[in-house]
DSSP file (Angstrom, degrees, kcal/mol; ACC not computed):
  #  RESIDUE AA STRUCTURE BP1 BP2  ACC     N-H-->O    O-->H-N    N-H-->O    O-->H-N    TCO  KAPPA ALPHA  PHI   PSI    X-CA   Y-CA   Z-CA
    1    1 A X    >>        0   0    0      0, 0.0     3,-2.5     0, 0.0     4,-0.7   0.000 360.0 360.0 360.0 -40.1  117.5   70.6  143.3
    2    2 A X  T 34  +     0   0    0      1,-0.2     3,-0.1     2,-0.2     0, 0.0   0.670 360.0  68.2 -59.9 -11.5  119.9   72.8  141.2
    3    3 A X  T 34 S+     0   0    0      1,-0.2    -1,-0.2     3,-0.0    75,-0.0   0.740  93.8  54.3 -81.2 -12.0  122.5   70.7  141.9
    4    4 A X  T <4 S+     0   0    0     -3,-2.5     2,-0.4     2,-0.0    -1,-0.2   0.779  91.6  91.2 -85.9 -19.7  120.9   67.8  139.7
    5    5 A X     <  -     0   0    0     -4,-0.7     2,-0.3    -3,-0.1    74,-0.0  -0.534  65.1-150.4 -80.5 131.3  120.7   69.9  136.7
    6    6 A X        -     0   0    0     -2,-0.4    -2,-0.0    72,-0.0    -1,-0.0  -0.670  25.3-119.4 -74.6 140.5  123.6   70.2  133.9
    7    7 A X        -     0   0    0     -2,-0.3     2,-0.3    72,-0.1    73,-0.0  -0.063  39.0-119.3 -44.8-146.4  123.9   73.5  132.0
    8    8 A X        -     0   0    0     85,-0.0     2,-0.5    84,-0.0    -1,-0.0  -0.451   6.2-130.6 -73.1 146.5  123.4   72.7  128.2
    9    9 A X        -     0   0    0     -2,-0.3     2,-0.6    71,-0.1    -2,-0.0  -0.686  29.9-158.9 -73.8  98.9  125.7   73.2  125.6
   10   10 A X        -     0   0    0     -2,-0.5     0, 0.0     4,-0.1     0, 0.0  -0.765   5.6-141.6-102.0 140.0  123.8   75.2  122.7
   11   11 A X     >  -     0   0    0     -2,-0.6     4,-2.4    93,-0.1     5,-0.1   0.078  26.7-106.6 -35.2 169.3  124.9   75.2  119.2
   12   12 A X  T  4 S+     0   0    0      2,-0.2     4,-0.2     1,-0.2     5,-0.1   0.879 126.6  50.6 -69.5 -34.9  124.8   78.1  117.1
   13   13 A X  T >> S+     0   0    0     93,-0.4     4,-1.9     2,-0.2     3,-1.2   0.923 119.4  52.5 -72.6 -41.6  121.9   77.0  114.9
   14   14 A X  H >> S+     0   0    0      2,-0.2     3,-3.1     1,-0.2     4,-1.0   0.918 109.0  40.8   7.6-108.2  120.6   76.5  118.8
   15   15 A X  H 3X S+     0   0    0     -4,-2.4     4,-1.1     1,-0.3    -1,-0.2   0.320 113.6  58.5 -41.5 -13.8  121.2   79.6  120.1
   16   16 A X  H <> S+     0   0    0     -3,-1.2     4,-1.4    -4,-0.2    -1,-0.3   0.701 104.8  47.8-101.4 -39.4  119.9   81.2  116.9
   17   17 A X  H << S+     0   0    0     -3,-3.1     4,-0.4    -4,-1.9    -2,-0.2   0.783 109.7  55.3 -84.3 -22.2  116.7   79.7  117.1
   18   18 A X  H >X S+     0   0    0     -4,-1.0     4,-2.7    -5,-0.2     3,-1.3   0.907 103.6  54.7 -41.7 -58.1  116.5   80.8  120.8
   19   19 A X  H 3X S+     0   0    0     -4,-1.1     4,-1.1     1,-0.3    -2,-0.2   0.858 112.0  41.0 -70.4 -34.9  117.1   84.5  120.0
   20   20 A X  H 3< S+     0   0    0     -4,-1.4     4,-0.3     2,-0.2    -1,-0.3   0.615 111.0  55.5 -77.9   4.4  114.2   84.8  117.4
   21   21 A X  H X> S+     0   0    0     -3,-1.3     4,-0.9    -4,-0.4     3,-0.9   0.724 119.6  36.8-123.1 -53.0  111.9   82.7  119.8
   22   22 A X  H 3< S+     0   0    0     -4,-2.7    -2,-0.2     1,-0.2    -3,-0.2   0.774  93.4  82.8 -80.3 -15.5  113.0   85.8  122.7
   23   23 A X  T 3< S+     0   0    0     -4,-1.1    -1,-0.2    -5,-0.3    -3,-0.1   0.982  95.6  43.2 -63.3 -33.8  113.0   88.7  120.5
   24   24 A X  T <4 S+     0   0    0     -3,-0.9    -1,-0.2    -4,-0.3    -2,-0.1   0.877  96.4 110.6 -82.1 -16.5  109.1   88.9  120.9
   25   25 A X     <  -     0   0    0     -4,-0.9     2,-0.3     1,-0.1    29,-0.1  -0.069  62.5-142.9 -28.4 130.3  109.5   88.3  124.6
   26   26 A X        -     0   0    0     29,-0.0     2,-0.7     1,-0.0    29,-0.6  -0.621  37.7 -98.1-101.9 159.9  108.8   91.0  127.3
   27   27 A X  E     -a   55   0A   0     -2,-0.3    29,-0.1     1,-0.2     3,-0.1  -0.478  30.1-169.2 -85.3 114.7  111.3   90.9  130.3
   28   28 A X  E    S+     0   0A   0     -2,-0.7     2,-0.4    27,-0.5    -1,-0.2   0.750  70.2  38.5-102.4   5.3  110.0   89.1  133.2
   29   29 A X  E     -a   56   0A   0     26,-1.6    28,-1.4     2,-0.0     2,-0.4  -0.998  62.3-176.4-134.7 155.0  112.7   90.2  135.6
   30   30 A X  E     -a   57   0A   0     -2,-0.4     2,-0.4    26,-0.2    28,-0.2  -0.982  15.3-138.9-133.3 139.3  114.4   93.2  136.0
   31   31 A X  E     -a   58   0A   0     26,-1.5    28,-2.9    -2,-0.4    31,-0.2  -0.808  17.3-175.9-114.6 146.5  116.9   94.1  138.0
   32   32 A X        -     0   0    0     -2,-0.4     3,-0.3     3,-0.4    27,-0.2   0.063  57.5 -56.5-110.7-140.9  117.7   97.5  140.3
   33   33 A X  S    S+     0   0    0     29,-0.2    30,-0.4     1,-0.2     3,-0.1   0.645 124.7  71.3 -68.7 -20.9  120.3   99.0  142.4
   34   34 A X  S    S-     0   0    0      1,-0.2     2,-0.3    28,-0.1    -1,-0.2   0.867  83.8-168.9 -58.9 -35.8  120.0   95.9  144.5
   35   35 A X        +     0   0    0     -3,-0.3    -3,-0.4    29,-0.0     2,-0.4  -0.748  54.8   4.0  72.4-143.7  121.7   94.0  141.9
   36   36 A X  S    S+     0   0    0     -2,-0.3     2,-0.1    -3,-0.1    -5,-0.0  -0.826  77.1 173.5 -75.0 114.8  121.6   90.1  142.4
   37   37 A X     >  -     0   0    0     -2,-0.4     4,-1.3     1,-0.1    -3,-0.0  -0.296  47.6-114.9-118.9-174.5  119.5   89.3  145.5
   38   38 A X  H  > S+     0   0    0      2,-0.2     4,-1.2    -2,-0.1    -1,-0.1   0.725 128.4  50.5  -0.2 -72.4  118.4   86.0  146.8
   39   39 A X  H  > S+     0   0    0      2,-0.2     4,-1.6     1,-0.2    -1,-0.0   0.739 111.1  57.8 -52.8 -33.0  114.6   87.1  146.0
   40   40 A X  H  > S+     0   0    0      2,-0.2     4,-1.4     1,-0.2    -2,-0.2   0.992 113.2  34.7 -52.4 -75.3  116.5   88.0  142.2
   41   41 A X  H  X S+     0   0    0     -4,-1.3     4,-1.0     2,-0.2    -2,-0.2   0.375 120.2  55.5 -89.2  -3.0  117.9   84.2  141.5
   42   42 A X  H >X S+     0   0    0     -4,-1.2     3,-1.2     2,-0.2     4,-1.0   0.850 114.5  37.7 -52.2-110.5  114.3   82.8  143.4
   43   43 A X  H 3X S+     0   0    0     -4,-1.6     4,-0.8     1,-0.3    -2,-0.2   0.509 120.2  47.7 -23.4 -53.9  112.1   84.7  141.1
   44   44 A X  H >X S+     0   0    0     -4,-1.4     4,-2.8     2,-0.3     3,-2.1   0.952 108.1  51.0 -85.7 -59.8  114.2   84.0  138.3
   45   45 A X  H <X S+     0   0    0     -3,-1.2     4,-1.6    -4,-1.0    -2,-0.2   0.964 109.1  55.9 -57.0 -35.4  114.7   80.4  138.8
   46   46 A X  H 3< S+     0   0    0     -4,-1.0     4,-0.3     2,-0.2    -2,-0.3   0.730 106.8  46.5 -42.0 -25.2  110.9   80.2  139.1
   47   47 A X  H XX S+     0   0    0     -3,-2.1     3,-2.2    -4,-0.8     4,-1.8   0.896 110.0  55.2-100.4 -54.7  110.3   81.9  135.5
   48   48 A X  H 3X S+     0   0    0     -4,-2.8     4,-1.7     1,-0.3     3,-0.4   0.855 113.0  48.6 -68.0 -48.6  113.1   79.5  133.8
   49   49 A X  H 3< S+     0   0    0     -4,-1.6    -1,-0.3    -5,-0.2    -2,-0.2   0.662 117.1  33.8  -0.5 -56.6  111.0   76.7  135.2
   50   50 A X  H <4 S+     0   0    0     -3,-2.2    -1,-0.2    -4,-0.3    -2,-0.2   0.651 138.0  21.7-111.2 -15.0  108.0   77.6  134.2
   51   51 A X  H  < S-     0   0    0     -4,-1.8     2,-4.6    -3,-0.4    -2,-0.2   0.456  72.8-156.3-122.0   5.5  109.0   79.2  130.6
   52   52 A X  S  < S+     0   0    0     -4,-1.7    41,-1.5    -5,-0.5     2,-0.3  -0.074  86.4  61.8  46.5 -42.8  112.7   77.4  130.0
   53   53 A X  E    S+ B   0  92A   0     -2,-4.6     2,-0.2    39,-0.2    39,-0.2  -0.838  78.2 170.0-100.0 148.1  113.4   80.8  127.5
   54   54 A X  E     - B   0  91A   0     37,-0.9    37,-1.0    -2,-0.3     2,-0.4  -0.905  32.7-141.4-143.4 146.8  113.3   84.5  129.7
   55   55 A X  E     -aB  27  90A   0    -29,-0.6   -26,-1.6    -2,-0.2   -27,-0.5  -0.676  14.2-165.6 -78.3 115.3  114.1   87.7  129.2
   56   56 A X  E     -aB  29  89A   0     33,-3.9    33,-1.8    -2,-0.4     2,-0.3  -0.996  12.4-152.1-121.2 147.8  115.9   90.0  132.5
   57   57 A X  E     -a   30   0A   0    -28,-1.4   -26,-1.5    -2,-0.5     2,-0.4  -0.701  10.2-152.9 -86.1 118.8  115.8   93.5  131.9
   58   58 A X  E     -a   31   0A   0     29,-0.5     2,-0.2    -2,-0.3   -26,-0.1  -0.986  22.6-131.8-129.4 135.8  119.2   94.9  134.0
   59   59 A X    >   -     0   0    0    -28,-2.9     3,-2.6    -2,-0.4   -29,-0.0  -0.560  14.7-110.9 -88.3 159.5  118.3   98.4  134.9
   60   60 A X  T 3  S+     0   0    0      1,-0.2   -28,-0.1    -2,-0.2   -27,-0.1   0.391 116.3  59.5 -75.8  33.0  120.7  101.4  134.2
   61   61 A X  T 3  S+     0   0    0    -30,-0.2     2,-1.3   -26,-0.0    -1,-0.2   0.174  77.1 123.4-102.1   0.1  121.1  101.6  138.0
   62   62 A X    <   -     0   0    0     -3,-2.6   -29,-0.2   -31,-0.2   -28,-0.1  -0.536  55.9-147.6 -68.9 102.2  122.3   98.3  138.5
   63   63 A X  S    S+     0   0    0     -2,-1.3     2,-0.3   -30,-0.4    -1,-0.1   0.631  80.8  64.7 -42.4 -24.6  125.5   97.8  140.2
   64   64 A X  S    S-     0   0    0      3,-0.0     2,-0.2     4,-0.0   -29,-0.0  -0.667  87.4-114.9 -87.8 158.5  126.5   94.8  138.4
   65   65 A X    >>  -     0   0    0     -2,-0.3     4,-1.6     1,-0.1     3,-0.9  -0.818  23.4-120.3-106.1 144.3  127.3   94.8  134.5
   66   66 A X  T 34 S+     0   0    0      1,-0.2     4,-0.3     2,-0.2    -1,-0.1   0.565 112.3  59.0 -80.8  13.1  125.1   92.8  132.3
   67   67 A X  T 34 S+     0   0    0      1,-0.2     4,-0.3     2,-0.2     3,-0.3   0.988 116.1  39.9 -78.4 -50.5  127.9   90.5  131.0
   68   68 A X  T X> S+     0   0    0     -3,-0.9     4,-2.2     2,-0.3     3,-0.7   0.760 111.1  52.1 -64.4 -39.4  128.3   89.6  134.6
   69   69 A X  T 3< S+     0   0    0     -4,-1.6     4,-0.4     1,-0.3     5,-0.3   0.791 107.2  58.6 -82.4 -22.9  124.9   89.5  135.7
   70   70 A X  T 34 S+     0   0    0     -4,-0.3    -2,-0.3    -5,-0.3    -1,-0.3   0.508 114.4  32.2 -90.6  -3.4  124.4   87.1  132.7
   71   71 A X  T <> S+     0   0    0     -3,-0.7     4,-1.0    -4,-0.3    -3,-0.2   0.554 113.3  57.4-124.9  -5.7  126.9   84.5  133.8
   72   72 A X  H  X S+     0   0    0     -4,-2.2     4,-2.3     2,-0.1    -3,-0.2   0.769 113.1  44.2 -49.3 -35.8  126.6   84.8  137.6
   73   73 A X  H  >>S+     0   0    0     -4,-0.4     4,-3.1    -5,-0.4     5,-0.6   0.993 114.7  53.0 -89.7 -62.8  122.7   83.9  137.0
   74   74 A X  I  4>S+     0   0    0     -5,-0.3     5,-2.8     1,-0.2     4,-0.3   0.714 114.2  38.0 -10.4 -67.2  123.7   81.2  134.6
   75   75 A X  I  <5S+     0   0    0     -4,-1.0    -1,-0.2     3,-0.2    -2,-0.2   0.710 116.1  47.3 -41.3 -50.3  125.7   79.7  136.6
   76   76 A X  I  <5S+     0   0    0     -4,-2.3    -2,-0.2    -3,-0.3    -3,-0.1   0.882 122.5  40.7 -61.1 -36.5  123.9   80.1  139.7
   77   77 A X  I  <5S-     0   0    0     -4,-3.1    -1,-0.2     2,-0.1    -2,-0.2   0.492 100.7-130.2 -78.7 -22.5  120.6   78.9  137.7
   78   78 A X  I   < +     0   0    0     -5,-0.6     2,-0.3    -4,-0.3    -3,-0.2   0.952  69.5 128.9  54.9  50.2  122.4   75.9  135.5
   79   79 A X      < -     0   0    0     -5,-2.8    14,-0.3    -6,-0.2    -1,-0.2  -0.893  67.2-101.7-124.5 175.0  120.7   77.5  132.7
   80   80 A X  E     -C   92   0A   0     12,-2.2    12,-1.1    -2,-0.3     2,-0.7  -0.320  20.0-133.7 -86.9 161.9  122.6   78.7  129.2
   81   81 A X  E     +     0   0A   0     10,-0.2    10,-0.2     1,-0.1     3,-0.1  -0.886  32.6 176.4-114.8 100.6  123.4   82.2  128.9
   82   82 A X  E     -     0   0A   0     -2,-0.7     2,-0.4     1,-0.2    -1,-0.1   0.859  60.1 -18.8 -86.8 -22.8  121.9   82.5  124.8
   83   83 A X  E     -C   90   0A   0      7,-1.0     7,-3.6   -13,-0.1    -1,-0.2  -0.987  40.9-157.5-165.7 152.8  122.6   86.6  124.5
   84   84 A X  E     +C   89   0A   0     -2,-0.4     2,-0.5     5,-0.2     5,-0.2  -0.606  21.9 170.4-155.1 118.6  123.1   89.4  126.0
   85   85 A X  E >   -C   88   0A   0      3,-1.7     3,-1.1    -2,-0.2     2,-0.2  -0.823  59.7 -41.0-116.8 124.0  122.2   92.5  124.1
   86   86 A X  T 3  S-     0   0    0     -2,-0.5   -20,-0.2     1,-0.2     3,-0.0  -0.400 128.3 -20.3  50.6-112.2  122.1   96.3  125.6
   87   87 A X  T 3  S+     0   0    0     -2,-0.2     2,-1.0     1,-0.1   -29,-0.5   0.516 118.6 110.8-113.7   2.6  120.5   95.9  128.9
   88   88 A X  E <   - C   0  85A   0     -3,-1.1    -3,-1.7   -31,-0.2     2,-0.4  -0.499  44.4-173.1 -63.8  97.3  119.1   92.7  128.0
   89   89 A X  E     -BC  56  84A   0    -33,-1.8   -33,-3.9    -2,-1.0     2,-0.4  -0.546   9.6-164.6 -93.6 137.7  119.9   89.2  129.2
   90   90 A X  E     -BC  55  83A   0     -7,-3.6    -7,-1.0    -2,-0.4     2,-0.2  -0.849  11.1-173.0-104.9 170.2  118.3   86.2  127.6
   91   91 A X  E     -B   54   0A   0    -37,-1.0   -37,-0.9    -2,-0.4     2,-0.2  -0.875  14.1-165.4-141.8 170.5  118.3   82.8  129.1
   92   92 A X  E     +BC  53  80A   0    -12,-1.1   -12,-2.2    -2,-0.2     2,-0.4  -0.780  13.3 163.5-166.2 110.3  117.4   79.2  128.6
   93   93 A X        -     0   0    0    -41,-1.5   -14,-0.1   -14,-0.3   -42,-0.1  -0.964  36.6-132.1-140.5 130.0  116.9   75.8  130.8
   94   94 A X        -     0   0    0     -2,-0.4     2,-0.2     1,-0.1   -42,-0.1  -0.092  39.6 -96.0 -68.6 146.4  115.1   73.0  129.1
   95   95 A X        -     0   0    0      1,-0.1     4,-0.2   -44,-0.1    -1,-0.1  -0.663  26.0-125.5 -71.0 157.5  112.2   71.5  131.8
   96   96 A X  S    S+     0   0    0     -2,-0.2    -1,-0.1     2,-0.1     3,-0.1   0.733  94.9   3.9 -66.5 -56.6  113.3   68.9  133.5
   97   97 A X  S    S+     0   0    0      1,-0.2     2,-0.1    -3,-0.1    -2,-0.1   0.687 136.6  36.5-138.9 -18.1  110.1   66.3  132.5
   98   98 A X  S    S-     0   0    0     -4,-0.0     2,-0.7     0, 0.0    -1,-0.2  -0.466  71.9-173.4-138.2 107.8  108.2   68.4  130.2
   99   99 A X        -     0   0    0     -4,-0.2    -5,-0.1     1,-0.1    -3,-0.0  -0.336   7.6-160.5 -81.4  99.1  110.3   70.7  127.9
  100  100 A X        +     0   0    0     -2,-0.7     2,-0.2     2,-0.0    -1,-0.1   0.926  66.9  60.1 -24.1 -78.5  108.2   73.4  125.5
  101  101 A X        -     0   0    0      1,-0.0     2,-0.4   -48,-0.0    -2,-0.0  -0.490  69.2-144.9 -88.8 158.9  110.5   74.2  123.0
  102  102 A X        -     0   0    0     -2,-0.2     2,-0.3    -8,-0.0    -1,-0.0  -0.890  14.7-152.1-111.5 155.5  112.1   72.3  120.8
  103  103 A X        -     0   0    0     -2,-0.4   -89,-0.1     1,-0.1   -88,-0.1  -0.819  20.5-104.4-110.3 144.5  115.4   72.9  119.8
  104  104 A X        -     0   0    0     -2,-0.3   -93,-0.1   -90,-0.2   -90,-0.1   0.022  20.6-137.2 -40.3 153.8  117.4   72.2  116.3
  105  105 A X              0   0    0    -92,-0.1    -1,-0.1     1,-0.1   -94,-0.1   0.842 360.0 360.0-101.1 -12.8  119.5   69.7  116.3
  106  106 A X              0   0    0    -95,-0.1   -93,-0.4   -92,-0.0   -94,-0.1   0.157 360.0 360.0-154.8 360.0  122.3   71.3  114.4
């Protein structure tokens, strides 16, 4: 099923409207010493699913760095990688068939 989705490409005014939309957000995955598991990019494709914007939390014991853990999961996910600030990654994939937010158009 990840294989039907395309990434999207956000603009800034995008990407902009994303970050104040996640700033009030609490992190609904976090990552440990495990790093990026199976169970990780499960869990995680489940929350982008069911909330298209999420917050992951990368703990300081995490073996990966969060620029890296923010475009493996991207990637892995098809979702856009909108920020990644301290140990904080946000993300973003529109639903499929009924999409929450709406985004700016420019």
């Amino acid at each position: 099923m990840l294989e039907e989705r395309l990434v999207m490409k956000l603009n800034n005014a995008q990407k902009r409207h994303l970050r104040s939309l996640g700033h009030h957000l609490d992190p609904v995955v976090q990552l440990g010493k495990k790093g990026i598991t199976e169970g990780l990019t499960e869990a995680t494709d489940v929350a982008l699913t069911t909330h298209e914007l999420i917050k992951i939390k990368c703990g300081s014991e995490c073996p990966v760095s969060r620029e890296d853990v923010g475009e493996q999961l991207s990637q892995q996910l098809k979702a856009s990688l909108v920020q990644t600030l301290g140990g904080t990654i946000l993300l973003y994939r529109r639903h499929p068939q009924k999409p929450k937010i709406k985004l700016p158009r420019a």
